[in-house]
C-alpha positions as a Python dict, from the first residue, in 0.01 Angstrom:
ca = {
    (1, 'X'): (0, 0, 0),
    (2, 'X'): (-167, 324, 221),
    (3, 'X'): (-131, 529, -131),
    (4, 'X'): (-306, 245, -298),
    (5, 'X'): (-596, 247, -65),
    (6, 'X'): (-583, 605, -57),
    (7, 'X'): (-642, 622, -439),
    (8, 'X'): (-911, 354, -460),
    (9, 'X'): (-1161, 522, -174),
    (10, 'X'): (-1115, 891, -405),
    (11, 'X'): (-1208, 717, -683),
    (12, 'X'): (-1495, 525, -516),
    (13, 'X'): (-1648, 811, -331),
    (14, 'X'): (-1550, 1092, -629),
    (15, 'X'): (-1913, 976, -801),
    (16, 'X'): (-2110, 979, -529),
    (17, 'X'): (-1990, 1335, -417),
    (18, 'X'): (-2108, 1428, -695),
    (19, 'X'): (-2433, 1282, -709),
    (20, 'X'): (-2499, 1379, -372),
    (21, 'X'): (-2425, 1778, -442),
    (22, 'X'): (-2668, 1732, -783),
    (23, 'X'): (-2936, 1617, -579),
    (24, 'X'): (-2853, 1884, -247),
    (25, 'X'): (-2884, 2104, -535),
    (26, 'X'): (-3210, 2031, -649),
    (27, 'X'): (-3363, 2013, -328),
    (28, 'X'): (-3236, 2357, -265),
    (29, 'X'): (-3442, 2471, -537),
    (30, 'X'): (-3715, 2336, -508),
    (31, 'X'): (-3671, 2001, -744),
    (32, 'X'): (-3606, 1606, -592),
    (33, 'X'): (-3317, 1569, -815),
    (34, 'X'): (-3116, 1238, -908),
    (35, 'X'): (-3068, 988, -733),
    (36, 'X'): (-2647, 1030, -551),
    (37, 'X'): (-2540, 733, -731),
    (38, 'X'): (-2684, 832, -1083),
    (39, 'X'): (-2331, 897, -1151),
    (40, 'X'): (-2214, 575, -1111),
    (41, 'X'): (-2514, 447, -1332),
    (42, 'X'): (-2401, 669, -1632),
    (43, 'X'): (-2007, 607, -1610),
    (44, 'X'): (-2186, 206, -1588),
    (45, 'X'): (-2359, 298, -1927),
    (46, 'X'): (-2105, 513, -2065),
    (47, 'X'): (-1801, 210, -2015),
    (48, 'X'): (-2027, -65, -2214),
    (49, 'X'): (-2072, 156, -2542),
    (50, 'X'): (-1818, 249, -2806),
    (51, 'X'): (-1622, 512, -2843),
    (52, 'X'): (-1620, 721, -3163),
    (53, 'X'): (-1380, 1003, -3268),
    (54, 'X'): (-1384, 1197, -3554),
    (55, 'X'): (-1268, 1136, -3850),
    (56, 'X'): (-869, 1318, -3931),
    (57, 'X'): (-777, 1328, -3574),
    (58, 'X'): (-456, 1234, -3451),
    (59, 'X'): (-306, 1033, -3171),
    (60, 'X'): (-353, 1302, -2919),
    (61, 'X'): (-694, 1331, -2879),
    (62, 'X'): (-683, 910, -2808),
    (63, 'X'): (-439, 939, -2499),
    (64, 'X'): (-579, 1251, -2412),
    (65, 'X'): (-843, 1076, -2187),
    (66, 'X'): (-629, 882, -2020),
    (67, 'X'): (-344, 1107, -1953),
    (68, 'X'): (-622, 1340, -1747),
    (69, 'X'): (-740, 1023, -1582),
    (70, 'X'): (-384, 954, -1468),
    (71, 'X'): (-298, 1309, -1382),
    (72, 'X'): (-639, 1255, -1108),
    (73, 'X'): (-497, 977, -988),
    (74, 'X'): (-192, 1080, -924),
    (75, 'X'): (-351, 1405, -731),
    (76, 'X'): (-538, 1208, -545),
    (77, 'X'): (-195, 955, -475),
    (78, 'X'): (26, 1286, -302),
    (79, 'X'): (-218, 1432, -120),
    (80, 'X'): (-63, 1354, 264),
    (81, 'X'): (-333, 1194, 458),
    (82, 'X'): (-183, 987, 669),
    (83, 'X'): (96, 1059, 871),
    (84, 'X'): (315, 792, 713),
    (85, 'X'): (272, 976, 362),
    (86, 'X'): (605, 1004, 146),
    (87, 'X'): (664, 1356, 41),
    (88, 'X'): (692, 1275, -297),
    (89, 'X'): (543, 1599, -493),
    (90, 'X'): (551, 1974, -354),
    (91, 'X'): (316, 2250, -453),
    (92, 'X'): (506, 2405, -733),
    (93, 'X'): (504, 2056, -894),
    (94, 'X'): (146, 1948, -802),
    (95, 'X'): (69, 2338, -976),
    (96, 'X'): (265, 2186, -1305),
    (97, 'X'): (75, 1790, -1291),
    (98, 'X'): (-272, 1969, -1274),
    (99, 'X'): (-179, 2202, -1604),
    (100, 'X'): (-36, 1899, -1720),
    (101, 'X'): (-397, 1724, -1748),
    (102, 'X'): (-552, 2055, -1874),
    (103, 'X'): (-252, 2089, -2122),
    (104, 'X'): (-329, 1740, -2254),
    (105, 'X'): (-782, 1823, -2305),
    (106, 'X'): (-714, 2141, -2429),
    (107, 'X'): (-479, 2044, -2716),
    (108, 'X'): (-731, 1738, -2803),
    (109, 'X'): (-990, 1968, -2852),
    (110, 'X'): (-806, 2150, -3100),
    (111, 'X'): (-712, 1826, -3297),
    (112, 'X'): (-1073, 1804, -3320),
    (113, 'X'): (-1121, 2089, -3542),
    (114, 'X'): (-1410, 2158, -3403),
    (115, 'X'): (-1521, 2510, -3364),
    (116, 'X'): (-1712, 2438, -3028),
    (117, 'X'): (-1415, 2247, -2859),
    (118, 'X'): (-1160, 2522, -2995),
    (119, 'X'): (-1385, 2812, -2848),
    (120, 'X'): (-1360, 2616, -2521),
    (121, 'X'): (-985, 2541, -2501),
    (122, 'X'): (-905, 2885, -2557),
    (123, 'X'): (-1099, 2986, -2270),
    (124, 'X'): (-987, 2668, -2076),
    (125, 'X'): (-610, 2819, -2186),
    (126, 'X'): (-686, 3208, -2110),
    (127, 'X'): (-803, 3121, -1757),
    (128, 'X'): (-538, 2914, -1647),
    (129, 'X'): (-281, 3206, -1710),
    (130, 'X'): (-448, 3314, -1380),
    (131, 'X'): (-576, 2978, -1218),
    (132, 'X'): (-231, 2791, -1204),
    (133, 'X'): (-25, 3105, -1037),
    (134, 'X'): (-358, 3171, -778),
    (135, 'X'): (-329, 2795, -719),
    (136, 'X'): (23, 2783, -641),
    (137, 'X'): (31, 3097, -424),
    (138, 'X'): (-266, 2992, -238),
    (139, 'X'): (-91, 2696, -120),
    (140, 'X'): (231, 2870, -71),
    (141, 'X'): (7, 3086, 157),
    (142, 'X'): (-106, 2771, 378),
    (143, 'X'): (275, 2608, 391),
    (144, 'X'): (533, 2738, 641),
    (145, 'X'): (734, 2887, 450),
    (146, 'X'): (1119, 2823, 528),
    (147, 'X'): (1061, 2470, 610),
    (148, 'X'): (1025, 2340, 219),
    (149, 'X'): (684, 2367, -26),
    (150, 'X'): (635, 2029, 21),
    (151, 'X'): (243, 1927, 57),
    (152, 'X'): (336, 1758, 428),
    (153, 'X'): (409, 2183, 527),
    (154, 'X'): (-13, 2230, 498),
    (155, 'X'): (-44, 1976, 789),
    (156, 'X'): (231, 2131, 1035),
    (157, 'X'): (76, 2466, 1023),
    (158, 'X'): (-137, 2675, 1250),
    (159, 'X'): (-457, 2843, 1143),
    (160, 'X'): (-394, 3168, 1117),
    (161, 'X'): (-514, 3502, 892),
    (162, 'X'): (-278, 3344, 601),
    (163, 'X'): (-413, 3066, 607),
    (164, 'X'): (-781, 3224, 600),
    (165, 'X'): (-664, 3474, 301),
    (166, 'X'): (-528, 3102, 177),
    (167, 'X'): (-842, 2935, 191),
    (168, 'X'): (-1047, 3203, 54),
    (169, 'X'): (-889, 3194, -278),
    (170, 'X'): (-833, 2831, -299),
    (171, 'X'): (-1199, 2809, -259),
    (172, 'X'): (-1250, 3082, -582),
    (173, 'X'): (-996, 2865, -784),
    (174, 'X'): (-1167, 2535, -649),
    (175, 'X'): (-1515, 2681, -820),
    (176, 'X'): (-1328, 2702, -1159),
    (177, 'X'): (-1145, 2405, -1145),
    (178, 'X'): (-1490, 2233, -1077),
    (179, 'X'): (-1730, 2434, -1346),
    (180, 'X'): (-1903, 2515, -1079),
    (181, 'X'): (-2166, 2835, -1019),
    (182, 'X'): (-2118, 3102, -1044),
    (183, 'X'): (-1776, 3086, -1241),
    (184, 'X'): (-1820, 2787, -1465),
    (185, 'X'): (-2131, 2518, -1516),
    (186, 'X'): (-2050, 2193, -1560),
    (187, 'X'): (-2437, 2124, -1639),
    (188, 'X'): (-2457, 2267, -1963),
    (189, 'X'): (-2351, 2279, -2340),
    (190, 'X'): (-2458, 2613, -2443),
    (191, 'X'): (-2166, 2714, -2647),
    (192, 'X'): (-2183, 3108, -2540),
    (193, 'X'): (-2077, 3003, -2143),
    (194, 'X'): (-1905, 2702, -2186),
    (195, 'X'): (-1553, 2597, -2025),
    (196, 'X'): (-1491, 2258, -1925),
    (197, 'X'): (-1789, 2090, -2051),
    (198, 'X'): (-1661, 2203, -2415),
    (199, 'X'): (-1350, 2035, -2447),
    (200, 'X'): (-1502, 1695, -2427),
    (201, 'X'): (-1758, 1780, -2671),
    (202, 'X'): (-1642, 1500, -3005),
    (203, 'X'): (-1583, 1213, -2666),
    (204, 'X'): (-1825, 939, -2614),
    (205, 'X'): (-1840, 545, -2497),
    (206, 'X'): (-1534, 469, -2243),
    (207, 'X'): (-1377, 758, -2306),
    (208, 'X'): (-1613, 1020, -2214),
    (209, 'X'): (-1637, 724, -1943),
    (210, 'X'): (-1273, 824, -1848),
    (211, 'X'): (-1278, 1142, -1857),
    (212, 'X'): (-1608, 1188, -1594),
    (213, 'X'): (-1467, 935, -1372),
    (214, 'X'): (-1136, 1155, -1388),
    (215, 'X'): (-1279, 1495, -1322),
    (216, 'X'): (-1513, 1346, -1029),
    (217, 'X'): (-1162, 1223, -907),
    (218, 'X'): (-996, 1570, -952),
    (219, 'X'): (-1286, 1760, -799),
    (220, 'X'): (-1278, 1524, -435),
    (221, 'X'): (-942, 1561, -456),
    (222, 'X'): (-943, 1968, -464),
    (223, 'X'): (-1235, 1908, -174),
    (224, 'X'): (-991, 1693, 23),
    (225, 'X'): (-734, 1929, -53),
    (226, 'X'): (-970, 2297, 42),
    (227, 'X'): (-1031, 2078, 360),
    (228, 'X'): (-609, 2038, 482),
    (229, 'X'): (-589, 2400, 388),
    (230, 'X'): (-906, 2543, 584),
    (231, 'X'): (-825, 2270, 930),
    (232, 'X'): (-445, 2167, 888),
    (233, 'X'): (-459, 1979, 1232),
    (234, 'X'): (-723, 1811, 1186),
    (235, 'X'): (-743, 1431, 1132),
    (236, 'X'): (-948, 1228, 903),
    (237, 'X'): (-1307, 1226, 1033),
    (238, 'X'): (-1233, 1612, 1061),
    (239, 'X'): (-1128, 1674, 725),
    (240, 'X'): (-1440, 1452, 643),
    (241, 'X'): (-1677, 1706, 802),
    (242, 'X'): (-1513, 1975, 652),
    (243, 'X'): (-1558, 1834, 279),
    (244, 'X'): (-1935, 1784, 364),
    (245, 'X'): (-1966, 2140, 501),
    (246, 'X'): (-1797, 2232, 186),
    (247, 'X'): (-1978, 2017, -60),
    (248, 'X'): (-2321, 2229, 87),
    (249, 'X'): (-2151, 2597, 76),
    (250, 'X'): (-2092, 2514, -263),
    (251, 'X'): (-2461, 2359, -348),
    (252, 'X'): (-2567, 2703, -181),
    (253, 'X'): (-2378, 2927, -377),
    (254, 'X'): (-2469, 2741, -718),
    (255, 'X'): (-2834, 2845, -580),
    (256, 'X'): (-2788, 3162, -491),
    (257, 'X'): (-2525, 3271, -776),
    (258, 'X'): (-2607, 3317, -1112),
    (259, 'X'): (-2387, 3181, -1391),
    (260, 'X'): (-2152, 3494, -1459),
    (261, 'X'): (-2060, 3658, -1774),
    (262, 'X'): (-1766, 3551, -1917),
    (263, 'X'): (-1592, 3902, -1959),
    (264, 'X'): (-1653, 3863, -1518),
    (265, 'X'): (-1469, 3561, -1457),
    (266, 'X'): (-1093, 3724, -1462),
    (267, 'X'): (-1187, 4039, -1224),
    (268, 'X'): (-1286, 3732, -961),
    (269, 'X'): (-967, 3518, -1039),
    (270, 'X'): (-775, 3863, -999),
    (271, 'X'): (-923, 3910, -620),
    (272, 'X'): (-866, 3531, -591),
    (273, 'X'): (-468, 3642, -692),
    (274, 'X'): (-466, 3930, -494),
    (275, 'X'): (-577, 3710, -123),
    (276, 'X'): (-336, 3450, -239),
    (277, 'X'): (-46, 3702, -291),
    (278, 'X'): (-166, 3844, 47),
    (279, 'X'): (-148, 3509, 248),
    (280, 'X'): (220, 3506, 86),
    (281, 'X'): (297, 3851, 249),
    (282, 'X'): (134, 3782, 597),
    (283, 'X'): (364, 3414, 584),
    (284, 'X'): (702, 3640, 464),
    (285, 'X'): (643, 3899, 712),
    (286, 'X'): (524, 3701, 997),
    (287, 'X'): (219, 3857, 1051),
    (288, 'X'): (60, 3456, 1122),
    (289, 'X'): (164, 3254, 1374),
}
């Protein structure tokens, strides 16, 4: 029943954190931006029209949708909030459910055929060969290590230089995994730049409904997760605090940042690699308490 709740308030709040970073965003430059629940308006106006697919394509690109909404879910389902969570999923498995949803847009956006959507899974493919091992050793960083890689080891843990090394590229992947600035923008079609945004290109009507709703699920759910790694002790209302700080940092950097070329986005993965690999080190060796 808690992991029931637990699910329902992600996918409740997921829209409005994003509304609310579009506007912060806006302000920050200078613009009043939408209004935080504009989100919840288009997934309103998205669910009541039809969805069209091209013509030719096969049963993958119809489940597709829903197999990334599930995958959300069920990151949002293991993450341990409570203290009465069942360690159900560790991080080498949570690693393999998030490629999982990737695996599943990616290879829909080939069975488009479209040249767009095939120019963005390939990108979507060639960065995850240096997301998904970042991602996993970035939360092998914040676990104890000897006591299991289950997701319950972030909470047991104490903040340490690991765990800062941890954090730091967690919060590089968590950009990425976003589209946010300056790695990724999830604002934009332009088919020169474009990552995430490009493999739902041929979607529209409930589906495209799904798949926003799913990636607003996805990204509170990396927040939520950024938040356990940065304060492992804390409770609830301070993890809260700590996703709003976060949700800011990030409007600031999408200010300050410009969008980067695409040839730069690996040499900033790489560092991410290299302060995850470090926070490994510092947790073998026991340099962190």
């Amino acid at each position: 029943m808690l992991v029931f709740v637990q699910v329902l308030v992600i996918a409740a709040l997921a829209p409005l954190l994003q509304g609310a970073m579009k506007q912060l965003r806006a302000r920050l430059q200078g613009r009043p931006g939408p209004n935080p629940i504009q989100p919840y308006r288009d997934l309103a106006k998205l669910w009541s029209k039809e969805a069209l697919l091209p013509d030719g394509t096969s049963i993958v690109t119809l489940c597709a949708p829903g197999l990334a909404f599930g995958v959300a879910l069920t990151f949002a389902a293991v993450l341990p909030l409570t203290a009465q969570a069942v360690p159900v999923i560790d991080v080498v498995a949570l690693a393999f459910l998030l490629a999982l949803g990737r695996f599943a847009l990616s290879l829909a956006a080939l069975d488009t055929r479209n040249a767009f959507t095939g120019m963005a899974a390939s990108r979507e493919m060639t960065f995850a060969t240096l997301v998904e091992p970042t991602l996993l050793l970035a939360l092998l960083g914040g676990a104890i290590l000897g006591h299991g890689t289950a997701l319950e080891s972030l909470l047991g843990v104490a903040f340490g230089p690991a765990s800062m090394l941890a954090f730091a590229a967690f919060f590089l992947v968590m950009l990425l995994e976003t589209a946010r600035i300056p790695l990724d923008n999830q604002e934009t079609h332009y088919e020169l730049t474009m990552m995430h945004e490009g493999l739902t290109l041929e979607y529209s009507g409930w589906q495209l409904a799904l798949v926003g709703l799913g990636s607003y699920v996805r990204q509170l759910s990396f927040f939520v997760l950024a938040a356990m790694l940065l304060l492992p002790g804390g409770g609830m209302l301070v993890w809260i605090a700590v996703i709003i700080g976060l949700a800011v940092a990030i409007a600031l950097v999408e200010t300050l940042f410009a969008k980067l070329r695409l040839f730069e986005v690996p040499q900033v993965l790489t560092t991410a690699f290299i302060l995850a690999a470090t926070s490994v080190a510092l947790r073998i060796f026991g340099a962190a308490a």
